[in-house]
N, C-alpha and C positions, 0 to 999 in steps of 0.2 A: 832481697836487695831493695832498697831504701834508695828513690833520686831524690837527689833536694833539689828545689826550684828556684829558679835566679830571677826572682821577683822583680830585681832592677831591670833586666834584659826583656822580662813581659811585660813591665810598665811601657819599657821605650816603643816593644814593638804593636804593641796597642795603640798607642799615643803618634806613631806612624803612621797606623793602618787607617784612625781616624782622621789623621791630615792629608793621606792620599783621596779617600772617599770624598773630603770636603772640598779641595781642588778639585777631582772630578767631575762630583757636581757640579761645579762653579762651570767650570767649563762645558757642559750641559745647559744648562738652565740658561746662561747668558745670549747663547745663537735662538733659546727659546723663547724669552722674553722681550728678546727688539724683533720676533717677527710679529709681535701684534703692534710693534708702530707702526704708521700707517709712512707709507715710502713718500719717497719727495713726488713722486709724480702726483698719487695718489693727495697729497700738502697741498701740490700745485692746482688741484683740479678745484678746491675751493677756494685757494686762494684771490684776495682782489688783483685783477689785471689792469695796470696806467698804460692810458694809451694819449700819445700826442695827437692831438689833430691841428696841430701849428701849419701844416701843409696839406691841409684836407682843403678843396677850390669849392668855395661856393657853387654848389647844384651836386653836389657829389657826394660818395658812400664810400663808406670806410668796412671792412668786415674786419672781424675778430672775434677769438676768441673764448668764453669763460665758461668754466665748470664744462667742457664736453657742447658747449652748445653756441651758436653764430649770435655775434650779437655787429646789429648795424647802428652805425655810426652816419647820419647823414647831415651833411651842412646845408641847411634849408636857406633858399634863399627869398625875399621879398614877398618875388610870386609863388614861391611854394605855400608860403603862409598863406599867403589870401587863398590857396585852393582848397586849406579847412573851413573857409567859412562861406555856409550854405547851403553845408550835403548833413546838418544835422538831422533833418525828417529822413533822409536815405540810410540813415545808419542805425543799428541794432542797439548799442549803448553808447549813443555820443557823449554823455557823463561819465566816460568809465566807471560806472559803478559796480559794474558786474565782471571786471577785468582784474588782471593782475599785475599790479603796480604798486610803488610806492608811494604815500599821500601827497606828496609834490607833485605828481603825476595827472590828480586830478585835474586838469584842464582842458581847456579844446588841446592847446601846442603838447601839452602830454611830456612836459619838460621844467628841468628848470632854468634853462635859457632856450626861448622861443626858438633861436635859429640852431642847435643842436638837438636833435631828436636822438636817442638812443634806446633802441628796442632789441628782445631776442628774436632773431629773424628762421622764428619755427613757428608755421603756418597753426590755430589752434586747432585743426581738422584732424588732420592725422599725420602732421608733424615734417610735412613736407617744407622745402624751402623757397617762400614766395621771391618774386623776382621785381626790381625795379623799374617801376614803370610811372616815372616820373611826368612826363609828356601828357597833357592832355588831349583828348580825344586817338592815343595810341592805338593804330590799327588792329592791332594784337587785343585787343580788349573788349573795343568798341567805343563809337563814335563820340557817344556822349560818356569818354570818361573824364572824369576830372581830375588824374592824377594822385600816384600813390604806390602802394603794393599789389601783387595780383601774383595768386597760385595756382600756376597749369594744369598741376596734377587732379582739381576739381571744382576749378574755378572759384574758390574763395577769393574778394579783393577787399582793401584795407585802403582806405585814404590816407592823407600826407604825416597824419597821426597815428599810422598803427590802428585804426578802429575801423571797425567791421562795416561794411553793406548787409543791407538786409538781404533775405533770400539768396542768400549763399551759405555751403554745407558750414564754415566758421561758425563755433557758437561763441567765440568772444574773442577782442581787441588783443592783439598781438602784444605780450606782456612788455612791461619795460623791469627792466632788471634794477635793484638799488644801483645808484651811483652818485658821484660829485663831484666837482670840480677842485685839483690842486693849483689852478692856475687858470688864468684865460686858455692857453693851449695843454694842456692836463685835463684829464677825467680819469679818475679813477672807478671803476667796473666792478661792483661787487661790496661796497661797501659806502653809508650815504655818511653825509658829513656831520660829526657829533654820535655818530656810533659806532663799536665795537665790530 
């Protein structure tokens, strides 16, 4: 007994079986391929944060924050300014040279508009979160302070700039993170102006 074979009916079911497998696939491979994109939070977490400070009062601090990490926003006022100038023998690298910042940064104000100062507010010790102590001679501190930042947890303190006192565990100037301004009340967190 002799079958003969219906070569059309195995072409087609051939020609099926390889368009079910390739659907298949497809359907495989595509929930496999968007899990290495990286999810929106994950976008979010380096992405630059705008922050208004249109309503930020003179003498005041704004918190937020970028990539996982506090960054302070404080409107300095007059006499805050003058309380950087004079503690540069007291301090570790009042050049921020030894600090991390972006080249605008390098100044005493540690800015690029004197009366906004923008820092990430993680102590460089061991990552504690220093506290506002704007007030000079602050009880909490000590008599002769001359206002600034100061971290409980080991007594590191930082003047009106983010930069370090000597002989405290901090071995550098509280970073300032890139930023710019899109406006007198805009800053944009995360990315400086003229780059990527």
């Amino acid at each position: 007994m002799t079958e003969e074979v219906d070569t059309g009916r195995r072409h087609f079911l051939t020609v099926a079986t390889i368009a079910t497998g390739a659907v298949g696939a497809a359907f495989v491979a595509v929930p496999f391929l968007a899990s290495w994109k990286p999810s929106a939070r994950a976008k979010a977490m380096g992405a630059p944060v705008e922050v208004d400070v249109s309503k930020l009062e003179p003498g005041a601090m704004l918190k937020v924050e970028w990539r996982g990490k506090a960054i302070f926003i404080v409107n300095r006022t007059p006499q805050m300014l003058a309380q950087i100038e004079g503690v540069d023998g007291e301090l570790r690298d009042p050049g921020s040279n030894e600090s991390e910042q972006p080249e605008f940064a390098k100044n005493p104000a540690r800015a690029l508009k004197p009366e906004y100062l923008v820092l990430v507010g993680v102590c460089t010790h061991l990552g504690c979160a220093p506290l506002d102590k704007f007030s000079k001679g602050d009880v909490t501190v000590g008599a002769d302070w001359p206002g600034g930042f100061f971290c409980p947890c080991h007594g590191s303190k930082f003047d009106m700039s983010g930069r370090v006192f000597k002989d405290v565990p901090a071995p550098t100037n509280l970073p300032v993170p890139p930023y710019s301004f899109l406006s007198d009340a805009r800053i944009l967190i995360g990315a400086e102006a003229g780059k990527a």
